[in-house]
C-alpha positions in Angstrom: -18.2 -7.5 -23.9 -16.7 -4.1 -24.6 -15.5 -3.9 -20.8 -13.6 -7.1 -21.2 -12.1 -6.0 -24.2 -10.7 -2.8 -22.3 -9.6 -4.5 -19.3 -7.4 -6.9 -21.5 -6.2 -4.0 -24.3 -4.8 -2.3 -20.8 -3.4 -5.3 -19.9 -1.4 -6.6 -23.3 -0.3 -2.2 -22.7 1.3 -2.7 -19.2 2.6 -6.3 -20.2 4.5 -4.9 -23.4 5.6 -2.2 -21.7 7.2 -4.7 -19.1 8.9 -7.1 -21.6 9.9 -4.1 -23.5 11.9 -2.9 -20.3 13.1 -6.3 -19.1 15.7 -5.9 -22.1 16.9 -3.2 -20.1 17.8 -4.7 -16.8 21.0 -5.1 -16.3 22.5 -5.1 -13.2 20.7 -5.3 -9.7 20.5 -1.8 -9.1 18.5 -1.5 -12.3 15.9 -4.4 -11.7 15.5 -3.1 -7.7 16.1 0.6 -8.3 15.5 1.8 -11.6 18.8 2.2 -11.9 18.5 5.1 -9.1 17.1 7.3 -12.5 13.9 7.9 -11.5 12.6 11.7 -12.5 10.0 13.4 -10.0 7.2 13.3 -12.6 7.4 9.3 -12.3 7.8 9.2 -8.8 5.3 10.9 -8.3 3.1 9.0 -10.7 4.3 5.4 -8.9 4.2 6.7 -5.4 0.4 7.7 -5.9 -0.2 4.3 -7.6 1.3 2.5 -5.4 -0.5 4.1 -2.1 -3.8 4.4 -4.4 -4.9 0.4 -4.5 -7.7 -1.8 -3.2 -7.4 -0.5 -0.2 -9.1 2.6 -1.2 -10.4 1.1 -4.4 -12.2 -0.9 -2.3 -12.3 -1.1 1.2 -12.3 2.5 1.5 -15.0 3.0 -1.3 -17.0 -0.1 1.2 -16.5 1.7 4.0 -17.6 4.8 2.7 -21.0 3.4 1.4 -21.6 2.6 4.8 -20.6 5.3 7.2 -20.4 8.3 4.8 -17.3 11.0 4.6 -16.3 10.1 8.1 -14.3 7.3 5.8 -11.8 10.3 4.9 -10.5 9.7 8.8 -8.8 6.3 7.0 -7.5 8.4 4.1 -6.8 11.2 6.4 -4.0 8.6 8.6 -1.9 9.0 4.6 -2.3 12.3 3.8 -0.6 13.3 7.6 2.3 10.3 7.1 3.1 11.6 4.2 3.7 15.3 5.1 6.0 13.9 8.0 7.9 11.9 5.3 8.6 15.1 3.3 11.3 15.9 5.5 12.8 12.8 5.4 12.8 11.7 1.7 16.1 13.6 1.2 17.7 11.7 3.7 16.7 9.2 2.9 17.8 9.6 -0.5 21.3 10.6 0.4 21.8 7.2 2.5 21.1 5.3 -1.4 20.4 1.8 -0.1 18.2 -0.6 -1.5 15.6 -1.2 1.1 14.4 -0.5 4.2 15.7 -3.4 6.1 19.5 -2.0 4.8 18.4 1.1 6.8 17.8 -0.8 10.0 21.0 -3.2 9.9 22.8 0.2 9.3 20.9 1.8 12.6 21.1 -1.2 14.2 22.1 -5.1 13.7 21.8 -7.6 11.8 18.9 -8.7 13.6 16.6 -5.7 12.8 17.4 -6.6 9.4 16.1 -10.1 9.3 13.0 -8.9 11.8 12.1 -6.1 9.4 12.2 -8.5 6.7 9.6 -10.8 8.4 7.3 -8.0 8.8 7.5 -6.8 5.3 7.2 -10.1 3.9 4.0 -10.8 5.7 2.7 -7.7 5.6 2.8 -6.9 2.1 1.8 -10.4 0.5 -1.3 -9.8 2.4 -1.3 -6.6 0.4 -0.8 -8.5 -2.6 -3.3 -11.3 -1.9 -6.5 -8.8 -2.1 -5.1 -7.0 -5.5 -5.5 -10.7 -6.7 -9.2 -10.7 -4.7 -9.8 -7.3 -6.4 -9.0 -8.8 -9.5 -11.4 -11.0 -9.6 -14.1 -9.2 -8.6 -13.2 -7.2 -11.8 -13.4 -10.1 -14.1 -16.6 -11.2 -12.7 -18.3 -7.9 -13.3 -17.4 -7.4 -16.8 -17.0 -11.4 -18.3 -19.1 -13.3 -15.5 -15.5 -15.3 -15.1 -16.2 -17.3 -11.8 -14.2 -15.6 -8.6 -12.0 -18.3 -8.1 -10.5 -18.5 -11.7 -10.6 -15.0 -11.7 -8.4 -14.4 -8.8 -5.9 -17.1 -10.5 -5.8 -15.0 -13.9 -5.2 -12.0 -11.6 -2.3 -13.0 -10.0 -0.5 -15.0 -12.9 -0.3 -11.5 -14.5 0.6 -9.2 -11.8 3.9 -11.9 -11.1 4.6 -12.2 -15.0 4.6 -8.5 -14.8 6.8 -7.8 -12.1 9.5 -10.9 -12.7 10.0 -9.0 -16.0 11.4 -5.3 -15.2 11.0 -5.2 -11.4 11.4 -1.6 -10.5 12.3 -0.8 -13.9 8.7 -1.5 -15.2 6.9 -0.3 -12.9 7.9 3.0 -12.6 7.6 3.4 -16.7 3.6 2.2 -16.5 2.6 4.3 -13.2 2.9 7.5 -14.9 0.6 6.2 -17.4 -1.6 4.6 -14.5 -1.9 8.0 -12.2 -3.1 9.8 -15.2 -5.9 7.2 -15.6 -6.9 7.0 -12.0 -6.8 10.6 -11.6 -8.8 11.8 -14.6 -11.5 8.9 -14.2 -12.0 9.2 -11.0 -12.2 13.3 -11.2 -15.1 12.9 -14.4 -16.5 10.8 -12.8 -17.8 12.7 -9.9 -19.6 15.6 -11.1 -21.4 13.8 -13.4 -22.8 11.6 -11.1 -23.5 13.9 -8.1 -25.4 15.8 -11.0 -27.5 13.1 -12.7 -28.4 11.2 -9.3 -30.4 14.7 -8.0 -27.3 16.1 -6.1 -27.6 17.3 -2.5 -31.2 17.3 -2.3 -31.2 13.1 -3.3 -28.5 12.2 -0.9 -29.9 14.0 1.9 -33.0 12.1 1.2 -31.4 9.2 0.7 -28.7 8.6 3.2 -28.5 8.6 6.9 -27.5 12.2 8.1 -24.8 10.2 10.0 -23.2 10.3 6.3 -22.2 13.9 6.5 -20.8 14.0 10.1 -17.4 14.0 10.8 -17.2 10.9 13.3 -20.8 9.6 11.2 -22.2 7.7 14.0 -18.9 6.4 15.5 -17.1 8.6 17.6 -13.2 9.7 18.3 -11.9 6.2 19.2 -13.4 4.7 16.0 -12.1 7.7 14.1 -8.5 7.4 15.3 -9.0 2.8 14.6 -9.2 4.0 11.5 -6.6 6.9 10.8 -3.6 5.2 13.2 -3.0 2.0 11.0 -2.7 4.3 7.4 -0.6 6.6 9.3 1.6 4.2 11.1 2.0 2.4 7.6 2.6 5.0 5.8 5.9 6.4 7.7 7.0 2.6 7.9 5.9 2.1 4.4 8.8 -0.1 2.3 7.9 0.8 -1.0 8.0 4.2 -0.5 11.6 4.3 0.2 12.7 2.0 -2.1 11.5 4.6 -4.8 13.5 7.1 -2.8 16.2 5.3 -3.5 15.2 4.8 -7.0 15.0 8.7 -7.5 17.7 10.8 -9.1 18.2 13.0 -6.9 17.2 14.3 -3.3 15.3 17.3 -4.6 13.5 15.0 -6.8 12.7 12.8 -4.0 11.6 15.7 -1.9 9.6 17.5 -4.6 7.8 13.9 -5.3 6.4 14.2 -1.6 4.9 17.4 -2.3 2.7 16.7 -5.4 2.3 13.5 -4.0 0.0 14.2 -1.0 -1.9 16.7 -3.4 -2.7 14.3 -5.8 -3.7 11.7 -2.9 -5.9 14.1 -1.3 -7.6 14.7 -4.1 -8.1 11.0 -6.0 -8.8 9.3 -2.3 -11.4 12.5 -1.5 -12.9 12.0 -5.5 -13.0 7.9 -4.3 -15.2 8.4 -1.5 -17.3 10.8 -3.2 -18.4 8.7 -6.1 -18.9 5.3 -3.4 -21.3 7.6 -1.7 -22.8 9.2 -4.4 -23.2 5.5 -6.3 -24.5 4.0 -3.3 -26.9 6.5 -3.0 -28.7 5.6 -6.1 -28.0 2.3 -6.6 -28.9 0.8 -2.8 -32.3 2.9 -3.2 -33.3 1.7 -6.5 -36.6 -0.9 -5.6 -34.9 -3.4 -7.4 -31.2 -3.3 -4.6 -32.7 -4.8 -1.7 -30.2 -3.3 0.2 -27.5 -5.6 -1.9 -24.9 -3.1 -0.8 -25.2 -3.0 3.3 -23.1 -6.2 3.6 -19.3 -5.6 4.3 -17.8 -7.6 1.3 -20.6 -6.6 -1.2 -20.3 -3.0 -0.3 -16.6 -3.0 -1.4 -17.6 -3.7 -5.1 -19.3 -0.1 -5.4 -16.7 1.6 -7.6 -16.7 -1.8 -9.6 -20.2 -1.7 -9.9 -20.8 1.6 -10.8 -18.2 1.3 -13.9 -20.2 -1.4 -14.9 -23.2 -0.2 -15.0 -22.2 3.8 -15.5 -25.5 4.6 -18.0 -27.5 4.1 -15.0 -25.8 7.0 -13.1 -25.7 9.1 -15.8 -21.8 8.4 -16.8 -21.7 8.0 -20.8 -19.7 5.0 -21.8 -16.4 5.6 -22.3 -16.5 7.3 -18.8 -17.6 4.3 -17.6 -15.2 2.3 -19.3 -12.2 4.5 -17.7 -13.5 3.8 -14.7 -13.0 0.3 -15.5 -9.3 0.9 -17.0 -8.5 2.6 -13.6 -9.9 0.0 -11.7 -7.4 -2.3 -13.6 -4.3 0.5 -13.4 -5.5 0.6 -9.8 -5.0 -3.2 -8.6 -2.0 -3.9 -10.8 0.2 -1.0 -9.9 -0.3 -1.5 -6.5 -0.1 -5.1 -6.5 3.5 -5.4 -8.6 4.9 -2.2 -6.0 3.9 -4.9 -2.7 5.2 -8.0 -4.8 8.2 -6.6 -5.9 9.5 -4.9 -2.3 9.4 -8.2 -0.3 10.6 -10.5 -2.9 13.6 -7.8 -3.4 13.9 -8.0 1.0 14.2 -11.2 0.5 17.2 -11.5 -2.2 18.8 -8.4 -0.7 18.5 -9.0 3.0 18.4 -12.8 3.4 19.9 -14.3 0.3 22.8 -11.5 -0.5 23.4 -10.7 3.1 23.9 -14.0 4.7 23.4 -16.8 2.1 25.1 -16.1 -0.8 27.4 -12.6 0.0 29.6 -13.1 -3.4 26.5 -13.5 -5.7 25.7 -10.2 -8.1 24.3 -9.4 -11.4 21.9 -11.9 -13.0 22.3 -14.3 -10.3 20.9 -11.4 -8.1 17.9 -11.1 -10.9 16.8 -14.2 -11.5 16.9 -15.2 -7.2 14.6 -12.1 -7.4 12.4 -13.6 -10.1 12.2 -16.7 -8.5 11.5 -14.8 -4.9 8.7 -13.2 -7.2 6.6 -16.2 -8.0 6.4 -17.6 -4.6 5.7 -14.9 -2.7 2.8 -14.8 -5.0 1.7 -18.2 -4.6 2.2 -17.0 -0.8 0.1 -14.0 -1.1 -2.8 -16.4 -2.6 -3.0 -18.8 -0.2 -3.3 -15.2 2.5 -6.2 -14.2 0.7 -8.1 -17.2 2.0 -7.9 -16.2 5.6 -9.7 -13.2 5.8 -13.7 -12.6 4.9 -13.2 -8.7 3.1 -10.8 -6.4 1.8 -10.8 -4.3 4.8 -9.9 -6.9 7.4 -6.9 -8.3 5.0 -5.7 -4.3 5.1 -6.2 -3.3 8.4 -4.1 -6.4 9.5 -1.4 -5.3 6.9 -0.8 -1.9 7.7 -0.6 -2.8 11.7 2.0 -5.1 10.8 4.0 -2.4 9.1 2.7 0.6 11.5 3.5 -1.6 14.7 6.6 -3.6 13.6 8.6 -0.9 11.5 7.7 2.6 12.2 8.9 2.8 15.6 12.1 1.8 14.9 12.4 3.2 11.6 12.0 6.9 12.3 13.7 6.6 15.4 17.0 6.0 13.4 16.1 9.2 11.9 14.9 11.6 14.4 16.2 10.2 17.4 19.6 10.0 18.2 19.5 8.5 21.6 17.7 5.1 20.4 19.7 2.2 20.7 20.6 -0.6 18.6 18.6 -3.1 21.9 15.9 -0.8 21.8 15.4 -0.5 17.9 15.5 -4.5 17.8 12.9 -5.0 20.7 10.7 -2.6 19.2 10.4 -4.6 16.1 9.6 -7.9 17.9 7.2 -6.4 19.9 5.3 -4.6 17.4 5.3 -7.6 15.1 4.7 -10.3 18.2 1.9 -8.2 19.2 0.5 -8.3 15.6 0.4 -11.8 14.7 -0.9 -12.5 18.5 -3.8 -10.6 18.6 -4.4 -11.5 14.5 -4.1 -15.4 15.8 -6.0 -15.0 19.0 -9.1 -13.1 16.6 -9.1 -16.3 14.6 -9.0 -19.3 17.0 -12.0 -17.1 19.0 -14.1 -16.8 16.1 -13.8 -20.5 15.1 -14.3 -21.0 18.7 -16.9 -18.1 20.3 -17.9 -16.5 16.9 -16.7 -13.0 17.6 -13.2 -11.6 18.2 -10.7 -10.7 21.1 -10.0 -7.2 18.7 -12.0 -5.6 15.9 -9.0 -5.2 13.2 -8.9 -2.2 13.0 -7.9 -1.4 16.9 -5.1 -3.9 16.5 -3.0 -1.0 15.9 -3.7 0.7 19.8 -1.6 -1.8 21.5 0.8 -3.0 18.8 1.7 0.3 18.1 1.7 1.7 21.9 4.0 -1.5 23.5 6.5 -1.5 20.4 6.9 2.7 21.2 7.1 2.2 24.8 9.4 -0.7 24.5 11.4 1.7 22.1 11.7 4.0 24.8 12.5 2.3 27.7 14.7 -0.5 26.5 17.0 2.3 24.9 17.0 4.0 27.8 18.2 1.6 29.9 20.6 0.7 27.6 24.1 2.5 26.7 24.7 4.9 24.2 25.3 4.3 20.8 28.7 5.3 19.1 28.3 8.4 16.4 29.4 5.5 14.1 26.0 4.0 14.6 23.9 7.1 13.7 26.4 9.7 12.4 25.5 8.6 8.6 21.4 9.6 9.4 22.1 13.1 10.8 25.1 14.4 8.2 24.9 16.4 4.8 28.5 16.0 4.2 30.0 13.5 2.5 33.5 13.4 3.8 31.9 13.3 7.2 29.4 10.2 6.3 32.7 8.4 4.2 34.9 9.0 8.0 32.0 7.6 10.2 31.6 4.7 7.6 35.3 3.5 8.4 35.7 3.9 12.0 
């Protein structure tokens, strides 16, 4: 009873701190933005959040149980997108839109804009939809609450939370979020390595294949793994929405920098402890191997807050866990809510719907956007077996249908508005085929035309080619078209804007 207790105290603390801030919105720049205020101590603290959810919470932590630190190849794809994005946060910064799509109508047309807003929308309340799953995985460890209502109770809070504050919100509870995900995760290591017999019990215990760096894969499963999380992460909407929410371009810039150190180390501590748990626990006589299936073997982390006496973890260790757990699945989930309800009222509704609307008309489209994308990002969840699949499919989406084009308006002057628009069709067509194609053939056949997680090989590779060769073929661009991405100074960026 005392971990239910915790998981709803942290709760009723985010939710307060939401309604608190919701009297503070108020303008549109404040609900998608944070008013463009944010210091580098909580971006920092809502970029880690945001990246840290149940991907690694749990389909990493599965995936580790199974094949051992070769896992760290998955974390490995962020830690490498995110040094790359170091040098673009300032820029990105300096531009001070509100969302990634604004970027690509800027780069390119209209059309990029409403393609990049199909990807993100599916992409990311797919993201959302396993938060909820993870959710209720929680509440049926620690109150028996069945999955099903649990899931429900999951996702009526994390859209309550985010139609409060939006951006505002979140950005004031992540700091408060990292600090629990990092310190429990960091306790929690040592003293389990320690208690379970350290390496002398998980050499005797695991599969060497645990401490090899492909496990028993090899390169080409390595890099399934490591190209979606890298792809996504360069392409990744959230991110640069809180670029554009940060005060300053050395804020933004200095954010990148302690972000990747703190990723390394909470996603490196994550994989630890799912190895180290399901060391003990799958060889207790009593496990019957419970944790060798895909979708049980994601619940590791969950389990071992839990049950944290049995590893040697004192209570309140245990229960930290169990707060981060929570921190964990709502920060992440109210980040992927909020960015493609905010695409949605920015870059469909404002932009060719409604051009005149502003203020709390803005809001409260946003609010609404809020609540069905989460009823959207529910009925996702029921199309996919485990946490894995659901975020393998997601980052392709984003790594396939955005990246390309996206860094090319950055890095590449000679892309063209044609080729930019074609990449993002083909990237995203490519996606949802292959995604389709693995469903009808499993209803069908009973196995797949793609593992998931190889999706991204040719999604990625045909929207890059296609990049390439339609712009190419195509005519320059006027400096008026990419002048903005390349310039530091600001009567320069104010001519190109008016000619």
């Amino acid at each position: 009873m005392i971990f239910l207790w915790v998981v709803v105290g942290y709760l009723v603390i985010l939710m307060s701190i939401s309604i608190w801030k919701s009297f503070m919105v108020k303008s549109q720049e404040d609900f998608m933005v944070a008013g463009r205020k944010v210091s580098t101590a909580r971006l920092v603290g809502t970029l880690l959040c945001t990246w840290m959810g149940s991907g690694s919470l749990l389909a990493g932590a599965g995936l580790a149980a199974n094949v051992g630190f070769s896992e760290l190849w998955m974390a490995a794809g962020a830690w490498t997108g995110i040094i790359i994005v170091f040098f673009l946060a300032g820029k990105v910064r300096r531009i001070a839109e509100f969302t990634v799509p604004d970027i690509l109508e800027l780069r390119y047309n209209k059309w990029a804009r409403i393609l990049g807003t199909m990807v993100i929308v599916i992409a990311y309340t797919t993201i959302v939809g396993y938060q909820f799953r993870a959710g209720g995985f929680v509440l049926d460890l620690v109150a028996g609450i069945p999955m099903w209502q649990g899931v429900l109770l999951t996702a009526g809070f994390i859209i309550i939370f985010t139609a409060f504050a939006g951006m505002m919100s979140i950005v004031s509870v992540d700091i408060i979020n990292g600090a629990v995900i990092s310190v429990a995760v960091i306790i929690a290591v040592p003293i389990v390595y320690f208690h379970i017999g350290g390496s002398e019990h998980l050499t005797a215990t695991l599969d060497p294949s645990h401490f090899k760096v492909f496990g028993d894969k090899n390169f080409f499963w390595a890099m399934g793994i490591f190209l979606p999380t890298f792809f996504l992460l360069m392409g990744e909407s959230n991110m640069y929405q809180k670029f554009f929410s940060a005060k300053s371009e050395k804020s933004a810039k200095s954010a990148v920098v302690w972000w990747v150190v703190g990723t390394i180390i909470v996603e490196t501590a994550l994989a630890s402890l799912a190895i180290f748990a399901f060391s003990h626990f799958n060889n207790l006589p009593s496990a019957s191997e419970f944790f060798l299936s895909a979708e049980q073997s994601e619940r590791i982390i969950l389990h071992t807050a839990r049950y944290s006496t049995e590893v040697g973890m004192p209570l309140w260790s245990g229960l930290l866990l169990i707060a981060a757990s929570v921190a964990i699945i709502t920060s992440t989930g109210n980040s992927f809510l909020l960015t493609p309800s905010t695409n949605l009222t920015r870059d469909i509704y404002q932009r060719f719907i409604n051009p005149d609307a502003a203020g709390q008309k803005i809001i409260m489209m946003q609010r609404i956007m809020v609540v069905l994308l989460g009823l959207m990002a529910y009925l996702l969840l029921t199309q996919f077996t485990t946490i894995l699949a659901m975020a393998l499919t997601a980052y392709t989406m984003v790594g396939a249908g955005l990246t390309p084009a996206l860094l090319a308006a950055f890095i590449w002057k000679r892309v063209t508005v044609a080729g930019g628009v074609a990449s993002i069709a083909t990237g995203m067509g490519m996606t949802l085929f292959i995604t389709v194609a693995n469903a009808v053939m499993m209803n069908v056949y009973g196995h797949q035309l793609l593992n998931e997680q190889y999706i991204i090989l040719p999604a990625a590779s045909a929207s890059i080619l296609v990049l390439i060769i339609v712009s190419l073929l195509t005519p320059h661009d006027p400096e008026s078209k990419w002048g903005r991405f390349y310039t530091k100074d600001a009567s320069l960026e104010k001519a190109i804007e008016t000619t």
